[in-house]
Structures are given as C-alpha cells and as structure tokens.
N, C-alpha and C positions, 0 to 999 in steps of 0.2 A: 309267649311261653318261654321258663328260663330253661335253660340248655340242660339242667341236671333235671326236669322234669321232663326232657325228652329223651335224658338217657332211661329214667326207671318208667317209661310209658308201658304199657303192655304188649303193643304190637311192637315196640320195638327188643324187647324182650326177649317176643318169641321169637321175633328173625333171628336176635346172638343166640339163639338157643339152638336152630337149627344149623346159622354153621358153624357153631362148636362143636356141635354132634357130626358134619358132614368132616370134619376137618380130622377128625379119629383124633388120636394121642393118647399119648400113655397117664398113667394115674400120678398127680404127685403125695407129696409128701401123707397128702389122708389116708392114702388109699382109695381114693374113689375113684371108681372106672364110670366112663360114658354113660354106658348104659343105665348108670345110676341116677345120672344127672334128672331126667324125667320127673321121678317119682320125689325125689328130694326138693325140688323146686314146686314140686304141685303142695308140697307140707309148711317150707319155707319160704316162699315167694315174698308176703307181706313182711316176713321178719328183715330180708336181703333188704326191699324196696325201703323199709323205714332205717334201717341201718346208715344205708345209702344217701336217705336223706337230710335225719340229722350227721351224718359226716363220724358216724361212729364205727364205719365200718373199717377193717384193716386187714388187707392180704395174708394170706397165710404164708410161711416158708416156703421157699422153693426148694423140690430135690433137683440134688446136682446129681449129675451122671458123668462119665469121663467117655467121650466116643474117639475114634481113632480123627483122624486129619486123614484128608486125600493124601495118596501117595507120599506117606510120610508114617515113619515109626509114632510121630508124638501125637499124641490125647488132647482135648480140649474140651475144655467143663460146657458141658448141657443143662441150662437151669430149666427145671418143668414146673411149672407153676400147677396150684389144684386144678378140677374143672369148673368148681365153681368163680375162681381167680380169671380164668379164662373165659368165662362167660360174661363177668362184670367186665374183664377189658375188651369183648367185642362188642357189649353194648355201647362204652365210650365209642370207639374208633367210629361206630358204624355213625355217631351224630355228630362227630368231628370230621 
C-alpha cells in the first residue's frame, strides 16, 4: 500500500479527526469552528479524499495572530491554519 493511500484510508481519517477535535483550537482564516468539523466532513469527505489524491488539493491561508512572549513586552506572530488544514496534517503526521 503507497503511503498517500494510507494517509486518505478511512480509519485513519477518523483517528486525525478525533484528535483534531481532542486537541480544541481556534478557527482560522474560514471561520470554521471544531465543532463544525463533523458535519462538514460527513458532506465532503470524498471531495478532500479525491482532491488529496490526484494532488489538487492546497492549504488554505493561515491567520496570523500576534500573542504576547513570556515575560517580555514583544508579540510574536501565531499562524492558525483552517481545521480542515489541520486535519489533512494530522492525517500525514499520524502515517509518518
């Protein structure tokens, strides 16, 4: 089995799915919150999965956020990627 067919598997799927869900974080640049994630993926799943695999698929923008630094005046940029962005890279990592 080639690697990129066991990233879009379906069992492995649902495990990025749960700990993207377990892992909370905030919306990016879509606005999509977590709990959307669910329902979105039960409508689009085959569209991600074939995206996926002919290689047509591409990340969306990250929002940046500026958060404070430990004990220190200066900010340093937070990039929050979507949750769907977040989902396809936990399904990498988790077959890497």
């Amino acid at each position: 089995m080639e690697l990129i067919d066991k990233i879009v598997s379906y069992s492995n799927l649902h495990d990025a799915y749960k700990q993207v869900v377990s892992n909370k974080g905030a919306a990016g640049v879509d606005g999509m919150k977590m709990e959307e994630l669910w329902d979105f993926l039960k409508e689009n799943r085959e569209l991600i999965r074939t995206a996926i695999l002919s290689g047509d698929y591409r990340p969306n923008a990250v929002r940046g956020i500026f958060i404070p630094k430990p004990n220190s005046e200066e900010k340093r940029l937070l990039g929050i990627p979507t949750v769907i962005d977040r989902f396809i890279q936990q399904a990498i990592q988790q077959v890497l």
